[in-house]
Each structure stands twice: as structure tokens, then as C-alpha cells.
C-alpha angles and dihedrals in degrees: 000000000000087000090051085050092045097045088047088053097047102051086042087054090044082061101041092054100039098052099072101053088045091048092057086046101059088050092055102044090033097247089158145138106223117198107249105198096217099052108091085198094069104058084166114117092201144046102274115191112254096207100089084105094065088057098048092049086046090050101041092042092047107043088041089055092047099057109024083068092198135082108214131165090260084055090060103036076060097050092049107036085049090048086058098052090049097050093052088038091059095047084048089051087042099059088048086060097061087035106260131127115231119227124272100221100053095052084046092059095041089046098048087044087061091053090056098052085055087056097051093040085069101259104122146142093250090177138261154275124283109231097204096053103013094239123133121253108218111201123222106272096242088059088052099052095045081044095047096047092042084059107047085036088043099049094034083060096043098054083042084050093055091052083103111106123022113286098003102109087040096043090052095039094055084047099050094041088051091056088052085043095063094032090061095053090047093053078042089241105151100179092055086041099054085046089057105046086046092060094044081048085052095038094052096043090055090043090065087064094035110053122104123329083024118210093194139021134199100218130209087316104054084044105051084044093047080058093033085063096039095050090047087050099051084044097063104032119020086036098037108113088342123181116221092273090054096058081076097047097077095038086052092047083058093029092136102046080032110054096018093061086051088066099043082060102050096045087054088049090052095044084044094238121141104266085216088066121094126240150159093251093100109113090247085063094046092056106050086055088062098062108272127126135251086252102045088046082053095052094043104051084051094051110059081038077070102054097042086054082056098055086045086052094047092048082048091053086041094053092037101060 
């Protein structure tokens, strides 16, 4: 347990100590996301510094590194693929900052591809466990792989989707990563494990610097990695080798961006708009039209997350046993 703390504290320090020095970048080389009046999705009355996602990836590659101790193929299928999404994240970041919008099918390529490198790299959603005779259902590979891509692409969108308010993608990212945190002691599974508790390390740090009223933000890039990380996670430890009752544990980990993003969707297919294109229509939106603050929709949004990580903890007890 005293490496899980020391590698939590480490990638938390990497954050805190690389912010600052970010922070007073962005300004100088005008990395920043200006408010914009007419736009109901910045609700910021001041230039925030978009570079908070460079810290995050820093933070998650080196402290992993550090204490994995070994450089596999999976290691590497993770790097690159999360270099990827970093690099697309932060054009996509770029154009934001002269007030241009970047074009949906490039970051979707580049997204899905690093997706792909993940599969290849081994990390993948096999099957799972027939309730009725115990054996393991293994899936065509061709199944695996469009499963396996729809989850690392579907979970890097929904925590990008939450980067909405102030706190809101970190807090629920530090809640969801402690659930798999927990899961994955629970299934005995140390390397998912160490990731979690690393990217609830990196989440937190940078929530220091992102919670109402935020100082910093990490943009499209620091979001999509933060889900990169949590979908990989959930792929190699809550769905490896999962039974029938699993399959939920990582969905309810993520139940707000989760469950709250299928209905954005659906909402957009029924009003016949482009789910690609953004909108105020996520619930953190909706409720701040109805009156709350920034910090109780904060708190709130957290809160049933939380919930959601004790009833996946409770379906990982009830499988283990």
C-alpha cells in the first residue's frame, strides 16, 4: 500500500510544480481561452491558461514509468497512443485560442488511431464469463478489436464532454479513478491499480489549480487523455476476464459522464442536430440554467459519481466472493 501512496503523491507533486511555470507560459505565448460573451459554454470572465494538459500527461507518463519498473509492449502502446491524443488535444486547444474551431474529423482519426495502438499493444476487451457454466466466452477478434476502440474513443469523448464548469472533468475523474482504484485491489490486479491511483495523483494536483473559480484549465488535450487513461484502465483490469455482473462495474465507475453523454446524444438525434457538434445540452449546463452555482453543481455532480463508484464497488465485493 506505501508504493500506491508514494506513487499518488509523486504524480500529484509532478502537477503541482509544473503548473506555475505553465501558467506564466500560456500567457506569454498567448495559449489562452478567452471568454467570448455570446458563447453559453464559457461561462469564464477572464483569459485562463490552456496548458494544464501538458502537466497531467508529464505527470501520468513519468510517475508510471517510475514505478511500473518495466517497459513492455503495453507501456509503450500507452505512451504513444497518449502522445497522440495530446498532440491533437493541444491543436485543437490552439485553434480555440485565436478563436477557431478545429475540425471534427481530423481529431476523430487521430483519436480512434490511438485507440488502435492501445489494441495492438495487447490491452483489449477478450470476452467474458458465462454465468450458467463458468467458462469464458471469448469474442471474434474482429468484435474485440470495434469493442475495444468504441471504449477507449467513447470514454476519451465523455470526460472531454464534462470539461464544462470548473472542476467538474478532474473531480470525476479523481472519483472514478478511485473506484478503479479500489476494484482493482479488490480483483488483486496491481498494474491497473497503480494506474488508477496515478491518474487520481495527476486529477487532484491539477484540481488544486482548477476548481472554482479555476486558474488554469487542460483543454481538450489534458481531458481526452484524462479518458484515454481511464478507459485503458478499465480495459485491462474491471473488463479483463470480466463475468456478466462486471461489464457494469466500469460504466458505473464513469455513471455521470456515462450515462449523462447518452442522453446528450440522444437528445441531439431526436432534435436532428450532429452529435459531433458542441452544445450547452450536458446536465452540468442544464443546471446551471436553473439557478445553481458553479460550486453546488460541482458538488452535486460529484456526488451522485460517488455513488455510482459504491454500487461498482459493491458489484466488485459481490463477484469476487
Amino acid at each position: 500500500m506505501l508504493y500506491y501512496i508514494f506513487s499518488f503523491m509523486v504524480s500529484c507533486g509532478i502537477v503541482l510544480i509544473l503548473i506555475p511555470p505553465l501558467k506564466n507560459l500560456a500567457f506569454k505565448i498567448g495559449f489562452v481561452d478567452n471568454p467570448q460573451p455570446f458563447n453559453d459554454r464559457k461561462t469564464h470572465q477572464e483569459p485562463i491558461p490552456l496548458l494544464a494538459g501538458v502537466a497531467i500527461f508529464f505527470s501520468f507518463t513519468i510517475t508510471y514509468f517510475l514505478f511500473i519498473h518495466k517497459i513492455s509492449q503495453k507501456s509503450l502502446g500507452i505512451l504513444l497512443g497518449s502522445l497522440l491524443i495530446l498532440i491533437i488535444g493541444m491543436i485543437d486547444d490552439w485553434y480555440k485560442t485565436q478563436g477557431k474551431e478545429f475540425r471534427a474529423f481530423p481529431k476523430f482519426i487521430v483519436q480512434i488511431s490511438a485507440a488502435i495502438i492501445v489494441y495492438f499493444s495487447g490491452i483489449t476487451f477478450k470476452g467474458f464469463t458465462n454465468p450458467f457454466n463458468d467458462h469464458f466466452i471469448v469474442l471474434p477478434e474482429f468484435l474485440q478489436f470495434i469493442l475495444t476502440i468504441v471504449w477507449i474513443f467513447g470514454v476519451s469523448t465523455v470526460i472531454n464532454f464534462t470539461d464544462g464548469i470548473d472542476g467538474l472533468a478532474a473531480g470525476l475523474t479523481a472519483i472514478s479513478g478511485g473506484t478503479l482504484f479500489i476494484v482493482a485491489i479488490v480483483q488483486n490486479q496491481q498494474l491497473s491499480a497503480m494506474m488508477s491511483i496515478i491518474i487520481v495523483g495527476s486529477a487532484l494536483g491539477y484540481l488544486r489549480f482548477n476548481k472554482p473559480p479555476a486558474k488554469m484549465f487542460m483543454g481538450d488535450a489534458g481531458a481526452t487523455f484524462l479518458g484515454f487513461i481511464l478507459g485503458i484502465i478499465a480495459l485491462d483490469g474491471a473488463l479483463k476476464q470480466a463475468t456478466v455482473l462486471s461489464l457494469f462495474i466500469p460504466i458505473l465507475a464513469l455513471g455521470v459522464p456515462i450515462f449523462d453523454n447518452i442522453r446528450v446524444i440522444l437528445f441531439r438525434y431526436l432534435k436532428g442536430i450532429p452529435v459531433y457538434k458542441a452544445d450547452a445540452s450536458q446536465v452540468h449546463f442544464v443546471l446551471l440554467r436553473k439557478g445553481l452555482k458553479k460550486g453546488e453543481v460541482l458538488l452535486f455532480l460529484c456526488l451522485v459519481n460517488f455513488c455510482f463508484g459504491l454500487i461498482s464497488i459493491i458489484l466488485s465485493l459481490l463477484g469476487n466472493q
